[in-house]
PASEBA-1860 file (N, C-alpha, C; in nm, 3 decimals):
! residues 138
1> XXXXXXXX> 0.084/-0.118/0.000/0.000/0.000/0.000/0.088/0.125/0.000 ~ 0.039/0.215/-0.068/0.122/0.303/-0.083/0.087/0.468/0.064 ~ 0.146/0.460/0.129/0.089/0.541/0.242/0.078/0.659/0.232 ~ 0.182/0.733/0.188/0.166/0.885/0.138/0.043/0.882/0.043 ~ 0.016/0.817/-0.037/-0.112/0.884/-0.096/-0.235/0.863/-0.026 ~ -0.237/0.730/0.054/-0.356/0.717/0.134/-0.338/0.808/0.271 ~ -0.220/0.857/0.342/-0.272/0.986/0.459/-0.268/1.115/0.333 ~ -0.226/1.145/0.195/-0.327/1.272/0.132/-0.476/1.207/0.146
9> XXXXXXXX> -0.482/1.071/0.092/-0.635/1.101/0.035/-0.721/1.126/0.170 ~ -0.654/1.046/0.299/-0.754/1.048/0.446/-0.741/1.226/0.505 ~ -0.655/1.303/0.445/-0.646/1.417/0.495/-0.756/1.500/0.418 ~ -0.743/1.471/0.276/-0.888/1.558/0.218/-0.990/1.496/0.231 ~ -1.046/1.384/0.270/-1.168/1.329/0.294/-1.190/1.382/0.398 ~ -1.100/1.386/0.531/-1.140/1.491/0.658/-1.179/1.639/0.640 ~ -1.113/1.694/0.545/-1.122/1.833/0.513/-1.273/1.865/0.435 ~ -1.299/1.762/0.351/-1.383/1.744/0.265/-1.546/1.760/0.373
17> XXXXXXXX> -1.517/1.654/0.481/-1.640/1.635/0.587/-1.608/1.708/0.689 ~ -1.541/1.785/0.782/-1.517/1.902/0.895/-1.673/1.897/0.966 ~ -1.788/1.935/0.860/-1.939/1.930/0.874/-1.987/1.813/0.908 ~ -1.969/1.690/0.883/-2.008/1.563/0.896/-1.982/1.543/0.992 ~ -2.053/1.398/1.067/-1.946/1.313/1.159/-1.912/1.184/1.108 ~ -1.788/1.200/1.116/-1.652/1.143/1.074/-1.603/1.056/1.199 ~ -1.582/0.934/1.177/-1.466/0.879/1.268/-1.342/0.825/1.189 ~ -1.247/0.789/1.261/-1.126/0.716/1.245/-1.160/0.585/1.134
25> XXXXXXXX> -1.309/0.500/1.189/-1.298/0.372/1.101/-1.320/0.449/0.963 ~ -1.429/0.558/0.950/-1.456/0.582/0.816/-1.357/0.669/0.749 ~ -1.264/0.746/0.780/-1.112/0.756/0.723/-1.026/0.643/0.668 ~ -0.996/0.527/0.768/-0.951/0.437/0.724/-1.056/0.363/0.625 ~ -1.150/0.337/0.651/-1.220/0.294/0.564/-1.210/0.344/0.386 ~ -1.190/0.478/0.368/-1.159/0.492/0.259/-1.045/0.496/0.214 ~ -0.963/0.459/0.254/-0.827/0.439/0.222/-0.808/0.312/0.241 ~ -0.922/0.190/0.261/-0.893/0.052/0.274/-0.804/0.034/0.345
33> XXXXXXXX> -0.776/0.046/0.486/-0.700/0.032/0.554/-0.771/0.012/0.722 ~ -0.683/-0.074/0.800/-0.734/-0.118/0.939/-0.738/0.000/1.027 ~ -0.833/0.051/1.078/-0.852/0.140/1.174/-0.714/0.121/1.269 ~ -0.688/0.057/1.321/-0.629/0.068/1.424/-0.457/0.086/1.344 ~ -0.453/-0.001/1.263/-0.289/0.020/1.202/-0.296/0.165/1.121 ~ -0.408/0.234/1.064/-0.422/0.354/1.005/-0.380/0.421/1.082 ~ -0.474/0.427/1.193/-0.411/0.532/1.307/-0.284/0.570/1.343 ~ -0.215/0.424/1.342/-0.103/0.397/1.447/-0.011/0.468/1.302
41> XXXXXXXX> -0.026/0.479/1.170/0.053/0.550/1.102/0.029/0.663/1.025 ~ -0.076/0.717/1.079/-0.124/0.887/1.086/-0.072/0.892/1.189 ~ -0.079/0.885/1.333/0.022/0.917/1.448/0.136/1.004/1.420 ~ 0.184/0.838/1.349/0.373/0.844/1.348/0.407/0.933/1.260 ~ 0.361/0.971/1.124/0.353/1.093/1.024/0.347/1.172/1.049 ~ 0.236/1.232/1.117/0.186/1.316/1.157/0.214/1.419/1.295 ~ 0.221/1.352/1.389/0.225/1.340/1.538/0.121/1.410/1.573 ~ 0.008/1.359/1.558/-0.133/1.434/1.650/-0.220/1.261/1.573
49> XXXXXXXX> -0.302/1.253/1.634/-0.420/1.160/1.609/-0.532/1.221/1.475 ~ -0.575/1.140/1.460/-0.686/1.206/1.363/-0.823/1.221/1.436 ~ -0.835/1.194/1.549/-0.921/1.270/1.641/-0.925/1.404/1.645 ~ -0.788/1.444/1.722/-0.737/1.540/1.759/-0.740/1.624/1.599 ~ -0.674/1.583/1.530/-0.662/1.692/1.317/-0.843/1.690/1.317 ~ -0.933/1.616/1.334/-1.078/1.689/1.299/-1.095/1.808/1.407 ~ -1.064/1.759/1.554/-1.119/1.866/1.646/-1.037/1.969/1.627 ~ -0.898/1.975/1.569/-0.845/2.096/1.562/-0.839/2.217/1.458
57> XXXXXXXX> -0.913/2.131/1.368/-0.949/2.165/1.222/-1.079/2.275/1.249 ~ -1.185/2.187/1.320/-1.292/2.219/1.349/-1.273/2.348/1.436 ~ -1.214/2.325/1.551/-1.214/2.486/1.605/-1.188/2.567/1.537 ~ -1.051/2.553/1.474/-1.018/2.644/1.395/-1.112/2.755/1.292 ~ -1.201/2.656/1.222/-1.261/2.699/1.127/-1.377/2.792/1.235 ~ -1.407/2.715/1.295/-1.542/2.775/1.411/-1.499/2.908/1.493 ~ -1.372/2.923/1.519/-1.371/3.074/1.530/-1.309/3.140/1.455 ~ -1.315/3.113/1.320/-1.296/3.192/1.189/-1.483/3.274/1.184
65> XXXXXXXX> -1.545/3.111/1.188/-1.702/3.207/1.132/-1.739/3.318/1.237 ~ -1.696/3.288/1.413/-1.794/3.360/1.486/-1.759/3.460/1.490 ~ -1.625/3.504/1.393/-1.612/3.674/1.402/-1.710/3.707/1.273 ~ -1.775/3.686/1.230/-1.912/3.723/1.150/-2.003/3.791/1.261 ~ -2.053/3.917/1.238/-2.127/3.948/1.314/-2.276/3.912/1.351 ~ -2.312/3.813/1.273/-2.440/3.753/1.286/-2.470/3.611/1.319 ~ -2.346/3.588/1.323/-2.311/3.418/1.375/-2.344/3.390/1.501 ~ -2.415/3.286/1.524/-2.506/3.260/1.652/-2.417/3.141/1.733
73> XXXXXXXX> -2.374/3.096/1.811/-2.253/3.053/1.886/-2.340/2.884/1.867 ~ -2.454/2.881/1.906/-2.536/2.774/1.853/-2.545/2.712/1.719 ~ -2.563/2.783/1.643/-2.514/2.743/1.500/-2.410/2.691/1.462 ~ -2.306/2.741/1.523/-2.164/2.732/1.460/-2.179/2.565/1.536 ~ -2.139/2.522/1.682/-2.148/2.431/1.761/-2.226/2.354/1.664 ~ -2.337/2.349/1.634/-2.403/2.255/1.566/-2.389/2.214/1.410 ~ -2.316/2.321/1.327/-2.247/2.286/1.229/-2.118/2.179/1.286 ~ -2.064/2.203/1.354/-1.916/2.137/1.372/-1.942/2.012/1.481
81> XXXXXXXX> -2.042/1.943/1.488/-2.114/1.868/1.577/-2.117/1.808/1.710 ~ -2.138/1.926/1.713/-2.146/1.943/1.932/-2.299/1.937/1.949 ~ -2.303/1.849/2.045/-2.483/1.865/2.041/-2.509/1.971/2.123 ~ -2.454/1.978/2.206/-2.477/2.119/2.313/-2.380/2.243/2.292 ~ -2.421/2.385/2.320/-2.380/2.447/2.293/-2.257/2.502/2.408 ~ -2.286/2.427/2.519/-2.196/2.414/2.663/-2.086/2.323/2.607 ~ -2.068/2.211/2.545/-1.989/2.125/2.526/-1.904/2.177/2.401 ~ -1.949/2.268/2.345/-1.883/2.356/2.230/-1.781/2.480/2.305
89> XXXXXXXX> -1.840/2.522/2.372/-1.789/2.645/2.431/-1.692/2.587/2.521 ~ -1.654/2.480/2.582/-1.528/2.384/2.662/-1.430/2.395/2.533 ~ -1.477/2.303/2.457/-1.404/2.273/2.367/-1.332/2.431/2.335 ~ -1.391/2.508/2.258/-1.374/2.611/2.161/-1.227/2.691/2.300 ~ -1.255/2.670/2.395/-1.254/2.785/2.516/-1.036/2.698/2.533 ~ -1.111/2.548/2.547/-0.942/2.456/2.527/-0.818/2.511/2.454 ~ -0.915/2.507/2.342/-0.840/2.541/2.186/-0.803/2.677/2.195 ~ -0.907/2.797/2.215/-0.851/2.906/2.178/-0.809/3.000/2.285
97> XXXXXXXX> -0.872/2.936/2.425/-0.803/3.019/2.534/-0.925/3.122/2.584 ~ -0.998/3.136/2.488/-1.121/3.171/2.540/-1.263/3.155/2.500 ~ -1.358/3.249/2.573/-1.493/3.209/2.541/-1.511/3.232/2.397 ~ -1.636/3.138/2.346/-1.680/3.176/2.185/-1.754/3.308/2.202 ~ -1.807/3.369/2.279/-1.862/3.479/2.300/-1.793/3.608/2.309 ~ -1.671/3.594/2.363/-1.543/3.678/2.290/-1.437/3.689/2.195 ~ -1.466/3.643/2.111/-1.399/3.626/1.968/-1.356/3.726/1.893 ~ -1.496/3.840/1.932/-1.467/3.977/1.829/-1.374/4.068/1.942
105> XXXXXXXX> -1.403/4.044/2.036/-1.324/4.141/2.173/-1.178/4.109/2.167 ~ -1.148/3.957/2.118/-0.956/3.940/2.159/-0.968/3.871/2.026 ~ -1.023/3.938/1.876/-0.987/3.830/1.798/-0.811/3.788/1.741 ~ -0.720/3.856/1.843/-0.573/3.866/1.862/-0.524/3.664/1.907 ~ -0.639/3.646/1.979/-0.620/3.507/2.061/-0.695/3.381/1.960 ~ -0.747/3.408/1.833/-0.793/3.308/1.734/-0.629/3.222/1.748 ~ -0.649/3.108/1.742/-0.592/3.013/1.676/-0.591/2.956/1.553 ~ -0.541/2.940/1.482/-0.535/2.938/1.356/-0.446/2.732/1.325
113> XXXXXXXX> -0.504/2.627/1.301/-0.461/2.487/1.281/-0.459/2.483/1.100 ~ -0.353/2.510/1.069/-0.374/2.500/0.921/-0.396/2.329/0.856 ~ -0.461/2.283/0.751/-0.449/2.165/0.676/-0.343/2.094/0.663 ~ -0.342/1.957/0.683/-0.214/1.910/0.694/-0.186/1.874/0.523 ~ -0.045/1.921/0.500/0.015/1.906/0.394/0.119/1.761/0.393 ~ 0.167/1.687/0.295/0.253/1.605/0.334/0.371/1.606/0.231 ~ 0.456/1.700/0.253/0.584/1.673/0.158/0.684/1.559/0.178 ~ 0.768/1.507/0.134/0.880/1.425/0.156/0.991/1.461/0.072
121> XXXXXXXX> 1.065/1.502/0.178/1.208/1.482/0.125/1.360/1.425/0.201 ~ 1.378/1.352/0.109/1.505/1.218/0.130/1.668/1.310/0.110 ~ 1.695/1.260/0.225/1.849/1.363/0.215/1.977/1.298/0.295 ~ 2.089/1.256/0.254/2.160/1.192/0.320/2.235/1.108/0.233 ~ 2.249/1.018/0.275/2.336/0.859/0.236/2.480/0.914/0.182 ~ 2.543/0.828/0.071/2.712/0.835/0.052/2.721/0.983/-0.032 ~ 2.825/1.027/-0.021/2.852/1.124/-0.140/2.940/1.061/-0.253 ~ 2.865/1.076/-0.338/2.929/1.042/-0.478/3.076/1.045/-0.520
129> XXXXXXXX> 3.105/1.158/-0.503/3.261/1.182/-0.545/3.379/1.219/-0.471 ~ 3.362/1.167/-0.304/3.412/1.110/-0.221/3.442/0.955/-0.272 ~ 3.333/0.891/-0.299/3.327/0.748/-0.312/3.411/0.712/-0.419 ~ 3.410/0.798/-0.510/3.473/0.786/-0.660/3.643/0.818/-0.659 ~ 3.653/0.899/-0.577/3.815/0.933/-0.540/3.873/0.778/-0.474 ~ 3.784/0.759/-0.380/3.838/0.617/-0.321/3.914/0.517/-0.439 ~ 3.799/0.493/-0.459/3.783/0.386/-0.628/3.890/0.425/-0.728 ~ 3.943/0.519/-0.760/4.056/0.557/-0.870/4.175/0.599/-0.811
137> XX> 4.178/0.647/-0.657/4.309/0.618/-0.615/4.381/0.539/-0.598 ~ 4.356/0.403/-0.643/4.413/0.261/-0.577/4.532/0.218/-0.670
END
C-alpha cells in the first residue's frame, strides 16, 4: 500500500467532511486500511491523532465564522457537531483560550490549525565523489 497517498487522500476526505461526523474507522475505511494500524501511522507521520486533526481543524474553522457578526454561537457548535452548545464552548474555550462569545473582543487570541500538507524529502546517504576518489586512487 502506498501510504503517502492514502494519509493525502484520508487528509482531504477529513477536510472534505469538517461538517459531517466522521470517525477514524470511516477515514480508514476509505483508504482501505485497518482502523487501528491507520491510526497507528497517521500518528507516526503526523504526530497528533486524527481525532485530535478533525477537532483541531474544526475549532479552527469555528472561530474563523464567529467573528461574523451575525453568527449565533449555537449554530456554529451545531455545524461542527457538538450537540450542546456548553460542550462547544469547553471545547472552543481549550483550543482558543477563550470564550466563543469573545472572539470579536480578543480576535488577537484566534488560533489558527492549518491543513495538513505532506511533503517528503530524502536527504543523506554516501557522497558520490568522495566514493569515486576512493575507487581511482588505488
Amino acid at each position: 500500500m502506498d501510504w503517502i497517498q492514502s494519509l493525502i487522500k484520508a487528509i482531504n476526505y477529513m477536510e472534505s467532511r469538517l461538517t459531517q461526523d466522521i470517525s477514524v474507522g470511516d477515514v480508514a475505511g476509505k483508504v482501505y486500511a485497518a482502523s487501528g494500524n491507520f491510526q497507528r501511522v497517521f500518528h507516526l507521520v503526523t504526530g497528533i491523532t486524527i481525532g485530535d486533526y478533525i477537532r483541531n481543524r474544526r475549532m479552527s474553522l469555528a472561530g474563523q465564522e464567529l467573528l461574523h457578526p451575525k453568527t449565533r454561537i449555537i449554530d456554529v457548535a451545531m455545524k461542527y457537531q457538538y450537540d450542546t452548545q456548553e460542550s462547544f464552548s469547553r471545547a472552543f474555550s481549550r483550543f482558543h483560550g477563550i470564550n466563543p462569545s469573545d472572539v470579536r473582543k480578543h480576535l488577537s487570541m484566534l488560533k489558527y490549525f492549518h491543513p495538513l500538507s505532506i511533503n517528503i524529502m530524502i536527504q543523506g546517504g554516501f557522497n558520490m565523489s568522495n566514493s569515486l576518489e576512493i575507487l581511482t586512487s588505488g
